[in-house]
N, C-alpha and C positions, 0 to 999 in steps of 0.2 A: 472366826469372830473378830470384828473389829475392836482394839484394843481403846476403852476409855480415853487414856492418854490422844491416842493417835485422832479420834474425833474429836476433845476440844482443842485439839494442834489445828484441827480445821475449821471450828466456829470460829478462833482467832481470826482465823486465814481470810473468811467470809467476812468478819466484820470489817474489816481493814479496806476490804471490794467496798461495802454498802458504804463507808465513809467516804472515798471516793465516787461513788456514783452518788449519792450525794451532794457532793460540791459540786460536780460537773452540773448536775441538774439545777442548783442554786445560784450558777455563774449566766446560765443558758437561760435561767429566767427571768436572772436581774440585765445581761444583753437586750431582751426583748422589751424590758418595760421601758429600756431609756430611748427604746426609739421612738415614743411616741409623741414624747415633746416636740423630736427634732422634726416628725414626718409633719405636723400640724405647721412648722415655719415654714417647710418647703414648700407645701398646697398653699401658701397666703403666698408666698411668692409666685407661685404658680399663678394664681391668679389675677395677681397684680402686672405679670408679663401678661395676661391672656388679653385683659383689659385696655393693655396698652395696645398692642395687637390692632384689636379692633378700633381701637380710635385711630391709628393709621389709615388701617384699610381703608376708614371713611375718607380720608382725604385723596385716596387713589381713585379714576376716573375705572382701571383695570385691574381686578384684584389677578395676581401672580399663577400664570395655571403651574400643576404640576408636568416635569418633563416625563416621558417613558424609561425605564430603571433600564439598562442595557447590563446588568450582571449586581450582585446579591453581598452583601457585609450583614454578617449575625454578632451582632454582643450577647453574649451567653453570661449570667451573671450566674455561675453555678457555686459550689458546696467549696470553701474553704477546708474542713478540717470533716473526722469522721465520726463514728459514735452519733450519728443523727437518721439511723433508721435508714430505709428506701428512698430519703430523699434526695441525697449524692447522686444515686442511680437514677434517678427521671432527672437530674438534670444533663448528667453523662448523656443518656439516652437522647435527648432532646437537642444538645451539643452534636452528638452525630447523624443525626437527619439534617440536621441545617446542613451541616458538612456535604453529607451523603445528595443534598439537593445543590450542592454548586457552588452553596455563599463561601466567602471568608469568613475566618474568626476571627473575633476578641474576645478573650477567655479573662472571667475575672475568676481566681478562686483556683488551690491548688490541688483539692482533691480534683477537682475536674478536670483540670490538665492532665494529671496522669493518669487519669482515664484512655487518655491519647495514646501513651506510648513515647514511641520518640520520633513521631510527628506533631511540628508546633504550629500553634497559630500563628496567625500575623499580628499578633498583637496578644500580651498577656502582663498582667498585674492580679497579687492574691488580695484576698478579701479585707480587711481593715481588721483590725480588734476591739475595737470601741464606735461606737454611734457618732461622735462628735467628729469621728476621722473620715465620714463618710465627702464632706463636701473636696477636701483635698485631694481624693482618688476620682471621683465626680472630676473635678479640673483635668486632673491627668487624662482621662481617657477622653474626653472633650477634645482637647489638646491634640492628641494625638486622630480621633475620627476626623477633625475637620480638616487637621497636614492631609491627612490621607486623600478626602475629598474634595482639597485643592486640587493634588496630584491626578487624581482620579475618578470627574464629577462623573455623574449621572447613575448614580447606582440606589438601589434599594438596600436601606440599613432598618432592620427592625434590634431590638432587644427581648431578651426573654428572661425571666426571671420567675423567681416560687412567690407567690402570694402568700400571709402568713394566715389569711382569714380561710384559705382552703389548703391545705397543706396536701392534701391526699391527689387533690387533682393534678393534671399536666401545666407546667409554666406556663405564664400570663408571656403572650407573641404580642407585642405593638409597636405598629410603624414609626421609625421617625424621621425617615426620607425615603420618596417625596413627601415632602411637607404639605401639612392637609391643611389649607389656608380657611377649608370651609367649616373648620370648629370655632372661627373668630368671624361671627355676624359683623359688620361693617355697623361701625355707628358714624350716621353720616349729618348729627345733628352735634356733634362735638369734634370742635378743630382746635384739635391742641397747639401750643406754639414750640416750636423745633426749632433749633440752631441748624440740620441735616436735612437735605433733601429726603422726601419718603422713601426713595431705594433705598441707600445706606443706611437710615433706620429700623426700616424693615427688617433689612437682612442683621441686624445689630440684634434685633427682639428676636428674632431665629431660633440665634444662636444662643441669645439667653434661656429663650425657653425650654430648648431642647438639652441644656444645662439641666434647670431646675426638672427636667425628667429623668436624666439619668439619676443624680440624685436621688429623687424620688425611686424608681427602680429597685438604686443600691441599697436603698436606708430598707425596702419591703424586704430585699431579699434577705440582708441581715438578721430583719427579724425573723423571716421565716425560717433559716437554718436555725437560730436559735431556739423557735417554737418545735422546732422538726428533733430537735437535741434533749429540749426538756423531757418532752414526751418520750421517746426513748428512751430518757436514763429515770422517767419514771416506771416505766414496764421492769426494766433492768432494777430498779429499789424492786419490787415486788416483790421480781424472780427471787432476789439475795433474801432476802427477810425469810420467803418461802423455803428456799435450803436450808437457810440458819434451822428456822423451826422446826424441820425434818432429822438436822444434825442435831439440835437438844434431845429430838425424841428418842434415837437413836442412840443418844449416849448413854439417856436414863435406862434403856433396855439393856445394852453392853455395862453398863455402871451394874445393874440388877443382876445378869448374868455371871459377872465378876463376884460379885457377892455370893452368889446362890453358889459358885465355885470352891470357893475358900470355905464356906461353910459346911460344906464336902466334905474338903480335905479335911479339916480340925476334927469335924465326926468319925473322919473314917481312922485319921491317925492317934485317935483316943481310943476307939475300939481296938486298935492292933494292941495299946500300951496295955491293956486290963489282958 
């Protein structure tokens, strides 16, 4: 029999778990609520680049075809840190098919890198801690994809990333070279005035907008590991609370059985003294 003592040595033990799964679950939900502000600027900017876009294009006689991709660049925006359930693992998983079909990487996020091993991508930076830090990492790897596709045009770059509105399903895949010129209808009844030839501004709105997409991207994935984290460390409160209540019960029986023992002994050690 388990000694009274030794199971409230371990309610302690469990509450100290559920105070911690707790806070993680409280950090993981207050992460996800502050990205909604930030993802509502990025879409008004999104679509103040798109806008503009289109009012280019009207002024061009050729709207820009896409060239054929002659080899494959994956941005994988995968799982930062752990304690977020199956979702580290579909993006691991999703990281190495891209691989497994040819492309390069760019790894955001550290639990997914050591999903590698110690084979690295061609490019890696970990996930941000805060929502507001999302546009300065957004630069960084901006930065670094377009050096890249100076050095090395004509390639297919898609990103992938967790959507936080479907958490269970596989990463949201979308293109962002070749650039799909045919999401910006041509407004050919608005001529804006430009200091820039249409090339050079063209390729200027490009690059902004494919900005304001990784952005976009990074700010969804964010949330989604943090939605992917609450939810697990609300399964994980359950569990804890479910033990705790199993360890009360179990004490009150060991607590009862303690009793029911001593009361034994005191009977049996009175009958010996008559």
């Amino acid at each position: 029999m388990n000694r009274p003592e030794d199971i409230q040595q371990r309610i302690g033990n469990i509450g100290q778990i559920e105070s911690i799964v707790s806070t993680l679950r409280a950090i993981a939900a207050a992460h996800q609520a502050e990205t909604r502000t930030h993802l509502e600027a990025i879409r008004k900017q999104e679509g103040t680049v798109a806008s503009a876009l289109s009012a280019v294009l009207g002024t061009m006689l050729d709207v820009p075809a896409a060239g054929q991709p002659d080899a494959a660049l994956s941005i994988v925006v995968g799982a930062s840190q752990g304690f977020c359930g199956a979702h580290a693992d579909r993006l691991a998983d999703a990281a190495a098919a891209e691989r497994a079909g040819g492309a390069q990487l760019m790894i955001i996020g550290a639990r997914t890198l050591a999903a590698f091993g110690e084979e690295e991508p061609f490019w890696y930076a970990d996930m941000v801690a805060h929502a507001p830090e999302v546009p300065g990492l957004a630069s960084r790897l901006a930065d670094a994809l377009f050096a890249h596709l100076a050095q090395a045009p004509g390639k297919a770059v898609h990103i992938l990333f967790a959507d936080p509105a479907a958490p269970a399903e596989p990463p949201v895949r979308r293109r962002l070279f070749p650039f799909d010129f045919g999401r910006f209808p041509p407004e050919r009844e608005r001529q804006p005035l430009t200091n820039l030839a249409p090339a050079p501004l063209l390729a200027a709105l490009v690059e902004e907008y494919v900005f304001t997409e990784l952005c976009e991207a990074l700010m969804l994935a964010f949330a989604a590991e943090n939605a992917a984290r609450a939810e697990a460390m609300a399964r994980a409160q359950s569990n804890v609370r479910r033990m705790a209540k199993d360890l009360r019960t179990e004490f009150q029986q060991a607590r009862q059985e303690q009793m029911t023992e001593e009361i034994i002994e005191v009977s049996g050690g009175g009958a010996s003294a008559r």
